[in-house]
N, C-alpha and C positions, 0 to 999 in steps of 0.2 A: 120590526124594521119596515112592515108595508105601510103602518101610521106614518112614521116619518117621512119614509117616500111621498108618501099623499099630500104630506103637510108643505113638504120642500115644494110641488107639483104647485099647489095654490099659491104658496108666496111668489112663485115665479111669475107671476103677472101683475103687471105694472099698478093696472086699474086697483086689484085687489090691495096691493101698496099704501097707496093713497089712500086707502076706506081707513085702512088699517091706522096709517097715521094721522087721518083726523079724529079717529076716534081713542088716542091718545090718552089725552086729559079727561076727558068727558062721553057722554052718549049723546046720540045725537038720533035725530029723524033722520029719515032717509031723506027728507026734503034740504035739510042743514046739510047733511052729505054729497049729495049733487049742487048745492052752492058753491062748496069747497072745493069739492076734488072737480066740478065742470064737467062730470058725467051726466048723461041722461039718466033721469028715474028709472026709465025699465031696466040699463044696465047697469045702475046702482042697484036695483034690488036684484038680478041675476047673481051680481057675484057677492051679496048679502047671504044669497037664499046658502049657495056655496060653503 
């Protein structure tokens, strides 16, 4: 039950959203990822590291 709690915690943030759904179809660099989703790198990869 605490994994799930955990998991639902992450999803609930927006940014983490967006990573989530550009990486959809494919993988991507974190560089392709901050094109997409218009986050900065470092908090593209904070909530990557996540």
């Amino acid at each position: 039950m605490n994994k799930l709690s955990n998991l639902f915690q992450l999803l609930a943030e927006k940014n983490r959203l967006k990573i989530i759904f550009a990486l959809e179809d494919k993988a991507l660099s974190v560089t392709e990822i901050t094109k997409i989703t218009e986050l900065s790198q470092p908090l593209a990869s904070f909530h990557l590291k996540l």
